[in-house]
NUSE-785756 format. One line per 2 residues: their letters; for each residue y, z, x of C-alpha. Coordinates in steps of 0.5 Angstrom, whole numbers, plus 500, padded with zeros to 3 digits. Layout:
a	Y,Z,X; ...
// end
This chain:
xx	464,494,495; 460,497,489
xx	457,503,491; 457,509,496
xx	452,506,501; 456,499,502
xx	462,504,502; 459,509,508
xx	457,501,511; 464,499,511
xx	466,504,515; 461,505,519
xx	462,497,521; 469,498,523
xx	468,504,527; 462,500,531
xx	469,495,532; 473,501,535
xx	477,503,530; 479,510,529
xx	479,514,523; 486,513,522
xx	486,506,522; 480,506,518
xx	483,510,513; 488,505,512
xx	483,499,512; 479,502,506
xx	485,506,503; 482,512,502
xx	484,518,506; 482,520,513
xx	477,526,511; 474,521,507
xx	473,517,513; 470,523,517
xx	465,525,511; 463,517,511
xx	460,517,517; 457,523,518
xx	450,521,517; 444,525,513
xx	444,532,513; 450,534,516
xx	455,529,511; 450,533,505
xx	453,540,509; 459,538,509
xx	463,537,502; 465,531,500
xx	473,531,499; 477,530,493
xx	478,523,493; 478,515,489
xx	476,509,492; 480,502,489
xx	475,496,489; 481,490,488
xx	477,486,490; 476,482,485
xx	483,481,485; 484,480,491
xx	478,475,492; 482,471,488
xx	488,466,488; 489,466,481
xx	488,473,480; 492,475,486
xx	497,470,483; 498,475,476
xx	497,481,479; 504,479,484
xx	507,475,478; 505,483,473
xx	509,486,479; 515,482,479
xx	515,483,472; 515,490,473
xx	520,491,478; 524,486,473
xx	524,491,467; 525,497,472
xx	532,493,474; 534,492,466
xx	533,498,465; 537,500,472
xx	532,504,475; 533,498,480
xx	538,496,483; 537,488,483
xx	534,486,491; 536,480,495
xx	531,481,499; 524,483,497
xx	520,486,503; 512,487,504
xx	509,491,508; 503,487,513
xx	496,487,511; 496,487,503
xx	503,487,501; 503,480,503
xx	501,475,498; 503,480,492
xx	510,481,496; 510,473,495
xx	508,473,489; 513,477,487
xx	519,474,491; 517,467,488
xx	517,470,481; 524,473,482
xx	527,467,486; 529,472,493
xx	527,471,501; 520,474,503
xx	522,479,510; 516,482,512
xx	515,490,516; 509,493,520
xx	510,500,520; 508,503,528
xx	503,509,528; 503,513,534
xx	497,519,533; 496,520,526
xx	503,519,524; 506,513,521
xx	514,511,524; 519,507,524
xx	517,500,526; 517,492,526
xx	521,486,522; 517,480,523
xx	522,475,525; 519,469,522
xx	521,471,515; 527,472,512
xx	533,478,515; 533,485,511
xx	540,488,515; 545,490,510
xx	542,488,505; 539,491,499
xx	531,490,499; 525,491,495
xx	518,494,498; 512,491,495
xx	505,494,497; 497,494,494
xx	496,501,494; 499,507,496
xx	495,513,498; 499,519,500
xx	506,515,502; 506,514,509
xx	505,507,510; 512,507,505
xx	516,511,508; 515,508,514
xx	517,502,511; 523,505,507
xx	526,508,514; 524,502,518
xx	529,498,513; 534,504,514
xx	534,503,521; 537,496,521
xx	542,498,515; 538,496,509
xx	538,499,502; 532,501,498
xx	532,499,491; 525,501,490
xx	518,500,491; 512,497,487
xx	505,497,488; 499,495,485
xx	496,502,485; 499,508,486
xx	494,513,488; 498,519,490
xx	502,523,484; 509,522,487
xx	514,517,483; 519,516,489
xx	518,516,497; 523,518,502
xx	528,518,496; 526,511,493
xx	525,509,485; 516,508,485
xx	514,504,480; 506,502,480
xx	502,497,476; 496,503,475
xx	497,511,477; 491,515,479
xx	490,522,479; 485,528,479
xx	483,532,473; 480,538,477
xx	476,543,473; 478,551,473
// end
């Protein structure tokens, strides 16, 4: 998407499909205010004003085999230099979060030689919570994981990953995303590293 119309358009298609804002915001990985102001039409989205937010287009990245094969093998090597420099603790198993967070966490396990686990956080309202192992992939109980995502927006998604690794005594060494769109360097206690850091500038 390349321009604030395909934006609105985006949303509204998904809205049309049943979607609520809350899900639609993790589809499109901008906030759920955003999503409201997106779909407001005509007049009353140019009353309200428009929230402070940024929209990342990867998908010229994710579009792409290649692409997406690089993009999981800078991730790797980022969490690589994160463990020689004992920022991480070296993972037995990478776990990615469903949805985006799967063919870069298969990148970054084949790049690092770990089993690939798999995590689906459960939302309940507007609140991420502790959620489900796939059992298709490999087991993370008792062993020290890796959690790798596309973007972070404010966190949420993660923690509830971290917790629901928690939850079946798993250890947290860390965390990669693509991009990191909050400013926050660690979730629920657990190191983050990003390929790209966005932030605000905002004026006086």
């Amino acid at each position: 998407m390349r321009s604030l119309d395909q934006l609105i358009k985006k949303a509204q298609e998904l809205k049309a499909r049943g979607l609520t804002t809350q899900e639609i915001s993790e589809e499109l990985k901008v906030q759920a205010d955003t999503i409201v102001w997106l779909l407001l039409r005509g007049k009353e989205r140019l009353r309200r004003p428009a929230p402070i937010d940024l929209f990342v287009d990867w998908s010229q990245i994710g579009s792409n085999v290649r692409r997406l094969s690089l993009a999981g093998w800078a991730l790797a090597d980022l969490a690589r230099e994160s463990i020689t420099k004992e920022e991480f603790e070296q993972p037995d198993v990478i776990v990615a979060v469903e949805g985006s967070g799967m063919v870069l966490g298969m990148g970054v396990a084949e790049q690092l030689d770990k089993p690939l686990a798999a995590v689906r956080p459960q939302r309940v309202a507007d609140t991420k919570l502790t959620g489900a192992i796939n059992p298709m992939f490999a087991p993370i109980d008792n062993k020290k994981v890796l959690i790798v995502d596309a973007v972070m927006m404010e966190g949420e998604t993660i923690k509830a990953t971290v917790q629901t690794a928690r939850s079946v005594r798993a250890k947290p060494i860390g965390i990669v995303v693509l991009v990191n769109k909050s400013n926050q360097d660690s979730v629920d206690g657990v190191s983050l590293k990003s390929l790209i850091q966005l932030f605000t500038i905002a004026k006086a």
